[in-house]
C-alpha positions as CSV (number, residue, x, y, z in Angstrom):
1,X,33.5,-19.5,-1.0
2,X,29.5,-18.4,-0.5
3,X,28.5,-15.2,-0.2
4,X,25.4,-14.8,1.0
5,X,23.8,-11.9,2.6
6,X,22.3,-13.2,5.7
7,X,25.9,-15.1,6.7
8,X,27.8,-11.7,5.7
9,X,25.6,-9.8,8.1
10,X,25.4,-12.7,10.3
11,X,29.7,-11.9,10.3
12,X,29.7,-8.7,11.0
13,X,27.1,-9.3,14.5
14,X,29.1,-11.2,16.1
15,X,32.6,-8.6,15.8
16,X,30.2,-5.5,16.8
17,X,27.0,-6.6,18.4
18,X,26.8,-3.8,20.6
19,X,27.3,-1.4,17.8
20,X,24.0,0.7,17.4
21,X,22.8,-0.8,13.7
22,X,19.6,0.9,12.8
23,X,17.7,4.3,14.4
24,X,14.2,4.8,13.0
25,X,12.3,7.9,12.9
26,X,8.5,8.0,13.1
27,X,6.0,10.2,12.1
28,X,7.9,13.5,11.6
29,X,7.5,16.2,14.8
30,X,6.4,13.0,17.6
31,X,10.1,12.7,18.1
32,X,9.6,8.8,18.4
33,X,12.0,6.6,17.6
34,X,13.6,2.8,17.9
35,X,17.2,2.3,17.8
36,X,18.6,-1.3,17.7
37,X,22.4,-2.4,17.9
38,X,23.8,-5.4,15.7
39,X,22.6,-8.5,18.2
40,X,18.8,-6.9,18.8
41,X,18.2,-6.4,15.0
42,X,19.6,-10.2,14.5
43,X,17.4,-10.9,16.9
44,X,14.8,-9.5,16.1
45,X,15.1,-11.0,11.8
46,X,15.6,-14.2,13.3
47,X,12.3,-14.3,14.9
48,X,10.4,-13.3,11.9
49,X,12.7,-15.7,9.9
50,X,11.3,-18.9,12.2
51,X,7.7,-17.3,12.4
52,X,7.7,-17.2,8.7
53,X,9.5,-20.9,8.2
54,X,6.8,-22.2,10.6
55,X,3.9,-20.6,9.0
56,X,4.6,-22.8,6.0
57,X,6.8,-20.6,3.6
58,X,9.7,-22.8,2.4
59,X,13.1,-21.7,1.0
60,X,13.3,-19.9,-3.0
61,X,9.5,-18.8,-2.0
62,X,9.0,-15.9,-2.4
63,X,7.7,-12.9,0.4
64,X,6.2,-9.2,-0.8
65,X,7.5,-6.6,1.3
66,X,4.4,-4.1,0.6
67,X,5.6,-0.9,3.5
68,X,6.7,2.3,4.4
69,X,10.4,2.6,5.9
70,X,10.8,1.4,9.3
71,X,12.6,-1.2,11.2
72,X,9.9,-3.9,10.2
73,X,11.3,-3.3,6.5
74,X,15.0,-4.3,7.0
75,X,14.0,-6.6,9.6
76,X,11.6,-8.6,7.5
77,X,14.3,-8.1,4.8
78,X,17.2,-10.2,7.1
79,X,14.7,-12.3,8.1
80,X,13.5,-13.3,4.8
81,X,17.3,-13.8,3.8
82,X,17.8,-15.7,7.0
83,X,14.8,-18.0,5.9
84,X,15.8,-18.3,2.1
85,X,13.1,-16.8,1.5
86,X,13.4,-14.4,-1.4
87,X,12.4,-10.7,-0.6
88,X,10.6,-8.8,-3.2
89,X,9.6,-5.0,-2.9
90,X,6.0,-3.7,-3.4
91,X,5.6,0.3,-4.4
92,X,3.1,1.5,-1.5
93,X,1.7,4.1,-4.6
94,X,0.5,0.8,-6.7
95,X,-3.6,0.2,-6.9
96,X,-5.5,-2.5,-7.0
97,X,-5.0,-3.5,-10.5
98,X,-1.1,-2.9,-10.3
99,X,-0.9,-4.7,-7.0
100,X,-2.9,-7.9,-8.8
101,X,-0.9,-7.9,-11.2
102,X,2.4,-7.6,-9.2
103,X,1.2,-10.5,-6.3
104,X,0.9,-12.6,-9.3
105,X,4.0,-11.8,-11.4
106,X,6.1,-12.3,-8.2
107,X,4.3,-15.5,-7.4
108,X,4.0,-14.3,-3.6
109,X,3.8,-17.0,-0.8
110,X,3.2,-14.5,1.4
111,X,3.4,-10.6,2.1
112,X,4.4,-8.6,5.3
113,X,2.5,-5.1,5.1
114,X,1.8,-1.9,6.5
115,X,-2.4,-1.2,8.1
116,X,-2.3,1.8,5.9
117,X,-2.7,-0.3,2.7
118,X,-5.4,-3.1,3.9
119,X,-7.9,-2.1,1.9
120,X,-6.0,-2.5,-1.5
121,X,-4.5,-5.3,0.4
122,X,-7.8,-7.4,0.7
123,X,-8.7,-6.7,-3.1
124,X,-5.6,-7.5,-3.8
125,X,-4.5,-10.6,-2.7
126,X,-7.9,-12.2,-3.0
127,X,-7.0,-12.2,-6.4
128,X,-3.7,-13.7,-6.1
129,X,-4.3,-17.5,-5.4
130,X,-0.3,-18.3,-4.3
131,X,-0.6,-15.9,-1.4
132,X,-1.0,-17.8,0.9
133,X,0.2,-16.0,4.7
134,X,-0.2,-12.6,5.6
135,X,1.8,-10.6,8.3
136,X,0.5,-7.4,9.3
137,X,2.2,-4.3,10.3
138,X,-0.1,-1.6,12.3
139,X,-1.6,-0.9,16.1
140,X,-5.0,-1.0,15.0
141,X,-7.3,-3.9,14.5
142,X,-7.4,-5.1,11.1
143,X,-10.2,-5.0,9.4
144,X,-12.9,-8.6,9.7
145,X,-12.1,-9.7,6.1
146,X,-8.7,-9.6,6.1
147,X,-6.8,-12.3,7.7
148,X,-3.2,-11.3,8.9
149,X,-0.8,-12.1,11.8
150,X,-0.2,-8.8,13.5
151,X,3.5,-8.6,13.2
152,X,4.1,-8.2,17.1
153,X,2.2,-11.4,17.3
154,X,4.9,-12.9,14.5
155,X,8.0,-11.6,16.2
156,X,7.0,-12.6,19.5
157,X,5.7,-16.0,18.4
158,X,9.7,-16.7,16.6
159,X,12.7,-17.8,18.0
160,X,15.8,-15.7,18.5
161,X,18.2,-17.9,17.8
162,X,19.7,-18.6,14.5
163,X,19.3,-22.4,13.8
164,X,18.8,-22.1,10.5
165,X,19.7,-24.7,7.4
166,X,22.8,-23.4,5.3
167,X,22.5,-20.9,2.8
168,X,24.2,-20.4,-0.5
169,X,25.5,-17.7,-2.9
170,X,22.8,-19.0,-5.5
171,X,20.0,-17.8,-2.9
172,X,18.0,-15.0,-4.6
173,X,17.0,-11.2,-4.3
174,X,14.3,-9.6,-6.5
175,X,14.0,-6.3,-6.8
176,X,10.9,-5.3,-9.4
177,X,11.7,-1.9,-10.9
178,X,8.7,0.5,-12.3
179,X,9.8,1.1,-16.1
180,X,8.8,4.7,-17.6
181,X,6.8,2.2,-19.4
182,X,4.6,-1.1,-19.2
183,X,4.7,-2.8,-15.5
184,X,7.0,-3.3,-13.6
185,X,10.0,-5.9,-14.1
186,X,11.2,-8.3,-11.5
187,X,15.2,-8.2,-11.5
188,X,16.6,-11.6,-10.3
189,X,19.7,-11.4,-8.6
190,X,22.0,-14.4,-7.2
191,X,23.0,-12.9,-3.9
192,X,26.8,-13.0,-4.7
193,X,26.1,-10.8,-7.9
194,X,24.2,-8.8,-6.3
195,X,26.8,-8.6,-3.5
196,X,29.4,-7.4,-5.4
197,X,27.6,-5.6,-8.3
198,X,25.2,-3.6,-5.7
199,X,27.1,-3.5,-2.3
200,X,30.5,-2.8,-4.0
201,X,31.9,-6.6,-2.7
202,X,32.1,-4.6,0.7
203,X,34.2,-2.0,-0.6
204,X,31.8,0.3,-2.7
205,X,35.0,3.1,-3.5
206,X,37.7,0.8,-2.7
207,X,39.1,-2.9,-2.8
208,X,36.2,-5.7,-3.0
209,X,36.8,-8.7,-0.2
210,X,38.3,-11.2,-1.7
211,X,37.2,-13.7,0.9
212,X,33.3,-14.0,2.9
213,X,35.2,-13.6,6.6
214,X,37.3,-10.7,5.1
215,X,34.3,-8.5,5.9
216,X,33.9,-9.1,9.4
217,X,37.8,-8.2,9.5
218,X,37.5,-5.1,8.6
219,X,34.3,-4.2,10.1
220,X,36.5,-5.5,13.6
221,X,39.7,-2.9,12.5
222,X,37.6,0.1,11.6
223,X,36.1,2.2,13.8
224,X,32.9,3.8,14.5
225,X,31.4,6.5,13.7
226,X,30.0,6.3,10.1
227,X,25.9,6.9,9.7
228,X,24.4,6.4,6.6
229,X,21.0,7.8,5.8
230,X,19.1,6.8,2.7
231,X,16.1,9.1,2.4
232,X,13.6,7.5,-0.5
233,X,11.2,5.4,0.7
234,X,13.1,1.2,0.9
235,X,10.8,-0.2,-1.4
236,X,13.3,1.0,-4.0
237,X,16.2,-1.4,-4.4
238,X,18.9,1.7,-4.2
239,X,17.9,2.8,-0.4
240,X,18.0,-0.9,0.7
241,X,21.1,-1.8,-0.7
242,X,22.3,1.7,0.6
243,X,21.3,0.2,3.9
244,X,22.8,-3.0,3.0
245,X,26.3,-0.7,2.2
246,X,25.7,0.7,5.9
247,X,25.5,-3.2,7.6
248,X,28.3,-4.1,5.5
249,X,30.8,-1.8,7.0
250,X,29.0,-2.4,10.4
251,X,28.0,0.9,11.1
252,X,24.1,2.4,12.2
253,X,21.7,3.2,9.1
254,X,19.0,6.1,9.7
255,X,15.6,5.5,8.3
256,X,12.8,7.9,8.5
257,X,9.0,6.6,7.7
258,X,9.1,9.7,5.1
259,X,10.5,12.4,3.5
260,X,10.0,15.6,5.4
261,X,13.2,17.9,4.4
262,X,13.0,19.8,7.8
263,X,13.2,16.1,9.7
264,X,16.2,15.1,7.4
265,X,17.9,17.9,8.0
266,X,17.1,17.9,12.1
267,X,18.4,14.7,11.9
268,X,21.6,15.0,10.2
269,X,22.8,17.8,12.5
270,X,21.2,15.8,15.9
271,X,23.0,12.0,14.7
272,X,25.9,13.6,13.2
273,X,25.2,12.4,9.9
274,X,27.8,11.5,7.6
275,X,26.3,9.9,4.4
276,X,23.0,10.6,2.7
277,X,21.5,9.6,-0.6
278,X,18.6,10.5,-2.1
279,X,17.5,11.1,-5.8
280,X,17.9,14.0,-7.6
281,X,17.0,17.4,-7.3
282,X,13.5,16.3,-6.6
283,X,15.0,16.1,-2.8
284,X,18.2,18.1,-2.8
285,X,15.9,21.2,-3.9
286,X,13.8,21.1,-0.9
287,X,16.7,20.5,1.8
288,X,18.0,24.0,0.2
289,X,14.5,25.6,0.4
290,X,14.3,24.8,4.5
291,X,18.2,25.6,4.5
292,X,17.5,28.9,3.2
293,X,14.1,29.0,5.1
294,X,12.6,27.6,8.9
295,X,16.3,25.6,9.3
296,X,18.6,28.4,8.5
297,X,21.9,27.6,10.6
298,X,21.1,23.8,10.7
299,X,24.5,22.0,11.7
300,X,25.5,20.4,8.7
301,X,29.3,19.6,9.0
302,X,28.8,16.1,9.8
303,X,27.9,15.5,6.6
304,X,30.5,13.8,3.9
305,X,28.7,13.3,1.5
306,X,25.7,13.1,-0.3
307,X,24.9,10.8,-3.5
308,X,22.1,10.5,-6.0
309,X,20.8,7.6,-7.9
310,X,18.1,7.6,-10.5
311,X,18.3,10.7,-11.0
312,X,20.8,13.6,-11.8
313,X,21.5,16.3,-9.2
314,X,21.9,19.5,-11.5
315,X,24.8,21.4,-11.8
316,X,22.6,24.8,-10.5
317,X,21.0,22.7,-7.4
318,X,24.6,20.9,-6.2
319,X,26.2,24.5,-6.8
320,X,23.0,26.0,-4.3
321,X,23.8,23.1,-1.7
322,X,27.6,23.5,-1.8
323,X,27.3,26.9,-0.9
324,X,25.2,26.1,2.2
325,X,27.3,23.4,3.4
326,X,30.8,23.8,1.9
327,X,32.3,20.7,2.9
328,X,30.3,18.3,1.4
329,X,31.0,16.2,-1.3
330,X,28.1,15.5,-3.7
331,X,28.0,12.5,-6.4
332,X,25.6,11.7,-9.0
333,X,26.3,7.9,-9.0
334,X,25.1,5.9,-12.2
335,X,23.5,2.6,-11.8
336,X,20.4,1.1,-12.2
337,X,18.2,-2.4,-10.6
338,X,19.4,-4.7,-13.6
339,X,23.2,-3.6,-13.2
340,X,24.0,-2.3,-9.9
341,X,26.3,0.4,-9.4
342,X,28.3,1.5,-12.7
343,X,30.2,4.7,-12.2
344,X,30.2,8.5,-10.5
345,X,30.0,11.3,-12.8
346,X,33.2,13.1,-13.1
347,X,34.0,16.9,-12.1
348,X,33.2,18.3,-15.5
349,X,29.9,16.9,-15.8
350,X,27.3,19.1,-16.6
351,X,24.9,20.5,-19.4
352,X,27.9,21.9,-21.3
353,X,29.5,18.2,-21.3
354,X,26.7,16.2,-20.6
355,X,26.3,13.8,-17.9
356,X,30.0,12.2,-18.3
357,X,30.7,8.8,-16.1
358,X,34.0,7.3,-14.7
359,X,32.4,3.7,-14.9
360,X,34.0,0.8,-14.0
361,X,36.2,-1.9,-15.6
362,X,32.8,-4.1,-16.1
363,X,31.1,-1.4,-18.0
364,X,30.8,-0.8,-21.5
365,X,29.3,0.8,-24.6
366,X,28.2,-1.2,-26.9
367,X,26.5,-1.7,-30.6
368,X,23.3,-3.5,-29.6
369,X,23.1,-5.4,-32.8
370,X,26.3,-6.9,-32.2
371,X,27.2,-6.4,-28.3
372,X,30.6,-4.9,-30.0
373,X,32.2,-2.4,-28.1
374,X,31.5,1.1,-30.4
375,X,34.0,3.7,-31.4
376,X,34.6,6.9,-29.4
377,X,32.2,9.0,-30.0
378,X,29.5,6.5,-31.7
379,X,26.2,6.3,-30.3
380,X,25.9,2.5,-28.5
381,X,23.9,1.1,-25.1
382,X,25.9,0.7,-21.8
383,X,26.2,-2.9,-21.3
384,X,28.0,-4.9,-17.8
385,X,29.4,-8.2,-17.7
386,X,30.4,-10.3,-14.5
387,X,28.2,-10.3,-11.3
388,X,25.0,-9.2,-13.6
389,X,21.5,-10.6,-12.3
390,X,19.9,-13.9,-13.8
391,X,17.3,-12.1,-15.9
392,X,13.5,-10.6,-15.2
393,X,11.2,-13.3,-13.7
394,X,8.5,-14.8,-14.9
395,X,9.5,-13.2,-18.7
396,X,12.0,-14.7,-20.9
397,X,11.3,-12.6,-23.7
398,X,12.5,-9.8,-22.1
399,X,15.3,-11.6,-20.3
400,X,16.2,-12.8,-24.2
401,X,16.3,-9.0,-25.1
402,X,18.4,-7.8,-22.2
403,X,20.7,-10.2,-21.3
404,X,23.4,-12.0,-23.0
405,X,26.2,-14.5,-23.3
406,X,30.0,-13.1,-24.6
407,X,33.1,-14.7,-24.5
408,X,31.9,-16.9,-21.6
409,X,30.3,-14.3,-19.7
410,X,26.9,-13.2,-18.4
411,X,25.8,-9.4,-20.0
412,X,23.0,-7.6,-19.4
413,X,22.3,-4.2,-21.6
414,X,20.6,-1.3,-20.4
415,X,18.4,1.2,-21.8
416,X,20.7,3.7,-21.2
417,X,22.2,5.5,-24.8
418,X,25.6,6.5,-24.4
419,X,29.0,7.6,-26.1
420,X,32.5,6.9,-25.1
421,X,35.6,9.1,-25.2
422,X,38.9,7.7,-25.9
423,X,40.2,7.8,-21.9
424,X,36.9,5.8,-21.5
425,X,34.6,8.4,-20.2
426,X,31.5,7.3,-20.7
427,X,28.8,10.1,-21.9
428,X,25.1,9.4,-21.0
429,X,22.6,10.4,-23.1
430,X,19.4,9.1,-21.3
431,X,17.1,6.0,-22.1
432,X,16.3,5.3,-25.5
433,X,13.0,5.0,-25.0
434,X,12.3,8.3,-24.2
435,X,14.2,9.7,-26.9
436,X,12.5,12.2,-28.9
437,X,13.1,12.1,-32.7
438,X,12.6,15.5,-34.4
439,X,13.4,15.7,-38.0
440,X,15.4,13.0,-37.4
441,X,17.8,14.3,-34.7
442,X,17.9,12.5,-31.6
443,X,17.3,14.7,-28.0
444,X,17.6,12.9,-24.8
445,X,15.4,15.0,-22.2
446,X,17.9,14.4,-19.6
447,X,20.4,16.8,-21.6
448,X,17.3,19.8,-21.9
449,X,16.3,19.1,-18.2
450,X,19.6,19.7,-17.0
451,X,19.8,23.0,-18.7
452,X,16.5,24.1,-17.6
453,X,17.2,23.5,-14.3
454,X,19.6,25.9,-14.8
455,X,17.6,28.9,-15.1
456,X,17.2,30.2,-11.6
457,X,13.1,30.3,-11.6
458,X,12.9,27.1,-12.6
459,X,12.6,24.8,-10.1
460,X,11.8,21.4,-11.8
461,X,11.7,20.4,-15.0
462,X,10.8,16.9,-17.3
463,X,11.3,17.0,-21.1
464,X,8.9,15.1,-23.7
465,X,8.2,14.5,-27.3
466,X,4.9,15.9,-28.6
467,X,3.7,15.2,-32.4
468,X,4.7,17.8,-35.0
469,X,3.3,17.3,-38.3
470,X,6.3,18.5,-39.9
471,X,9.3,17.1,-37.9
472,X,7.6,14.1,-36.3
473,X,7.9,14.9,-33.2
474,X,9.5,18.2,-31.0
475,X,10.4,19.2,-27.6
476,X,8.2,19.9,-24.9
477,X,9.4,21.5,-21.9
478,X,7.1,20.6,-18.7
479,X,8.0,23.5,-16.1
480,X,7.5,23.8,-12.4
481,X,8.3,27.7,-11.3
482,X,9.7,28.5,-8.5
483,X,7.6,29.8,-5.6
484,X,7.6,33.8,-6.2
485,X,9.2,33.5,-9.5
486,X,7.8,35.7,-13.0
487,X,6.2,33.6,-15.2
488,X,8.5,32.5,-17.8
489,X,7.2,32.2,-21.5
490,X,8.4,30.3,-24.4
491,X,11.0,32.4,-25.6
492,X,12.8,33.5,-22.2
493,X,12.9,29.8,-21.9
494,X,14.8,29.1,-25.4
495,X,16.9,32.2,-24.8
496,X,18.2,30.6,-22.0
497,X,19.0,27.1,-24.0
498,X,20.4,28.6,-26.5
499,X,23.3,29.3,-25.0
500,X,23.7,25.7,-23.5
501,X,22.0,23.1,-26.3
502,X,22.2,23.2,-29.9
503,X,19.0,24.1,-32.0
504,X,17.1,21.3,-32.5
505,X,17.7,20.5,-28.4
506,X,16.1,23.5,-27.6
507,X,12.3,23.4,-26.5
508,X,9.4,24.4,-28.9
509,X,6.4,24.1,-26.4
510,X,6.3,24.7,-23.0
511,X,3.7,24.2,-20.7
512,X,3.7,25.4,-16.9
513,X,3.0,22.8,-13.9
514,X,1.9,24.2,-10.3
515,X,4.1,20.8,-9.8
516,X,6.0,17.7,-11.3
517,X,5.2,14.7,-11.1
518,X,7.6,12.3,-9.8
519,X,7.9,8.7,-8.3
520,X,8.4,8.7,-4.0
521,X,11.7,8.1,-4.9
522,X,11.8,11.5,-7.2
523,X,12.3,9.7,-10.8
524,X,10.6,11.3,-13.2
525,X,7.6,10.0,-14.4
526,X,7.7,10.6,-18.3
527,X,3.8,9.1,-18.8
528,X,2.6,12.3,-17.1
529,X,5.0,14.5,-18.6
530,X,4.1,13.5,-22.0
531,X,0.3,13.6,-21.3
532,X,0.7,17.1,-19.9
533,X,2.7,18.3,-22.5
534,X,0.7,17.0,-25.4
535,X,-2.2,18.6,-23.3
536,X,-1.0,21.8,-23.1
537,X,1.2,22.2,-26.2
538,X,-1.7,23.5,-28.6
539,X,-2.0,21.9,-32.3
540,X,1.0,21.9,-34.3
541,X,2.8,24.9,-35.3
């Protein structure tokens, strides 16, 4: 049995083709939009699949995906899959010099992009001597020293039709994730792993398929009805496999080119949203600000549910949402580009607890020394085995020092710190590299953030480690203030924690931000936070 993306989609076209698939969202307030059912986006990936095959780009090569959302995205995605070509995503935020570095890394063949970016495009790929075809996405002219195929002139120029070579399950998926640290990592995925590990084997919260042609059954006995709406920008791997989720259960994904929380929210009530996800409180906070502001009495009752990955919705921001639209079911799920999706935090998660995880039967915590399981309550890493991707590319040190082989089966071992609890609750502490060592107790700034976010004027918050002379290090609290709130000062601030975080947890510097500083996709960005914190902390007390 192969399970390969482009045939699973493929499967679920031909039992709904008239379904609507995809609605995109232009630039917020023109009201324009595309909307494509299941046959037009095949289609439509099918011609960019034979424009790229007859370009020159040949299957396992690999194509850089370097643009906003929009329907080009997922449609160059599919058609890239349809090709065996293997799709890698491009952060539109990267300069030059990161861009160089990622063209190369990737080995890139060629790169579909948006005319917003052609000027780091053209430094770029000058310097990148594999990329060889260019695709470009944009009404305007490009500019002379840039060669690129407008991409209207690519889909035109393709055929529709889907006489293609057969695929496999060993046909790959790369998804580069941004570390807190270093540059970015390219996460290799067969696409049956990633199928099952990422897309929930068709099922994400029930049943996997046990067969490829068991997922066009049950697209063909469900109904209609569902939308799913991922809101961070696709060139992270969680909203395209959100997406992915949405094809797989044949039902129409919503894209917008951006975040705008008055859009979203005008959106949700006009498509009768069901499903969003977003990260964090970096976006839930500001859907609450234009609930409680210009969108007051927005129609929200569409809505299911709404799920974060990447980062942790707070227990003070879900609470503020859940008032506004009681219905609603909100999940911080845990997951991550090198494992998939692990577990949802349970009911009594929060910064009493800690974040607290029902994971799944492939998850576990483990001594990383030994890839033993740990005791309840001992300190390990949260480890997965099974459908777990092949390593980074192009670096086998760091594939060495992340994946592994137990009792005849592929592991791969996060960053993540964690305890477990004898039911198997999993507790997670936060990434070990960020972990702040002060007099040789261990914080995890998730754990602080959570209860700072707490306190009603805050309104963001990231945690770091400054230098102490006389514990090492201690914890530096990098506040953004609500708008109209009292300035808060170092001891209101431990005040509050005290009552939430033991001693050494609680912040001993704080410094206040007009704003944090966060990914487009709202992780936090611990670099800055450090820098700022260090900055503004003063000399050691």
């Amino acid at each position: 049995m192969e399970y390969n993306l482009a045939d699973l989609f493929e499967s679920v076209v031909d039992v709904v083709p008239d379904r609507e698939a995809l609605l995109y969202v232009d630039h917020p307030g023109t009201g324009a939009e595309r909307r494509l059912t299941y046959l037009q986006l095949d289609a439509a990936a099918n011609r960019i699949a034979h424009h790229l095959i007859g370009a020159g780009l040949r299957p396992g090569e690999h194509l850089g995906l370097h643009l906003y959302n929009g329907i080009e995205y997922l449609q160059t995605v599919l058609g890239a899959l349809k090709a065996r070509l293997v799709p890698v995503n491009v952060n539109y935020r990267y300069v030059e010099e990161e861009l160089v570095y990622l063209y190369r890394d990737a080995d890139l063949a060629g790169l579909v992009f948006d005319g917003a970016f052609d000027e780091r495009v053209a430094a770029a790929s000058s310097q990148a001597p594999a990329l060889r075809h260019l695709v470009r996405v944009g009404s305007t002219p490009a500019p002379p020293d840039l060669e690129a195929v407008p991409f209207t002139e690519a889909e035109s120029s393709g055929s529709p039709l889907r006489d293609f070579e057969p695929r496999s399950a060993d046909d790959q998926f790369i998804i580069y994730t941004g570390g807190t640290t270093g540059m970015p990592k390219g996460v290799m995925w067969r696409q049956e792993d990633l199928f099952f590990s990422g897309l929930g084997g068709g099922a994400p919260t029930g049943e996997p398929v046990k067969s490829p042609q068991e997922l066009a059954e049950r697209v063909a006995a469900g109904g209609d009805g569902i939308t799913f709406f991922p809101t961070p920008p696709l060139m992270h791997g969680t909203s395209t496999l959100t997406a992915f989720i949405g094809f797989n259960f044949g039902q129409r994904v919503v894209v917008h080119r951006k975040f705008v929380p008055e859009e979203v929210l005008r959106t949700i009530e006009r498509e009768k949203v069901t499903s969003v996800s977003l990260v964090g409180d970096a976006m839930l906070r500001p859907l609450i600000d234009a609930l409680n502001g210009p969108l007051r009495g927005t129609d929200c009752s569409s809505l299911f549910s709404v799920s974060s990955s990447g980062a942790i919705m707070s227990d003070s921001v879900r609470a503020e949402f859940q008032a506004l639209v009681p219905t609603v079911m909100l999940l911080n799920n845990f997951g991550s580009s090198e494992s998939g999706f692990n577990g949802t935090a349970t009911a009594d998660s929060g910064p009493e607890r800690g974040f607290r995880v029902q994971v799944n039967a492939r998850t576990a915590v483990v001594d990383p020394a030994t890839y033993e399981p740990v005791a309840p309550g001992e300190v390990g890493r949260i480890a997965q085995r099974g459908h777990v991707p092949l390593g980074y590319y192009n670096d086998p040190a760091k594939t060495a020092d992340t994946f592994f082989h137990k009792d005849g089966e592929r592991w791969v071992l996060l960053g993540d710190m964690a305890t477990v609890d004898a039911d198997g609750i999993v507790t997670v502490l936060g990434r070990g590299s960020q972990c702040i060592n002060t007099g040789g107790e261990k914080v995890y700034p998730e754990e602080v953030e959570q209860a700072l976010k707490s306190h009603p004027d805050v309104y963001d918050a990231l945690v770091a480690g400054v230098p102490d002379a006389r514990w090492g290090s201690r914890v530096a609290a990098v506040l953004e203030l609500r708008e109209g709130a009292a300035a808060l000062d170092l001891d209101a601030v431990q005040a509050h924690c005290r009552t939430r975080l033991a001693g050494y947890k609680i912040p001993r510097a704080l410094v206040l931000a007009d704003r944090i500083q966060r990914s487009p996709s709202g992780k936090a960005d611990y670099r800055w936070a450090k820098a700022v914190a260090a900055a503004g902390a003063g000399a050691d007390d």
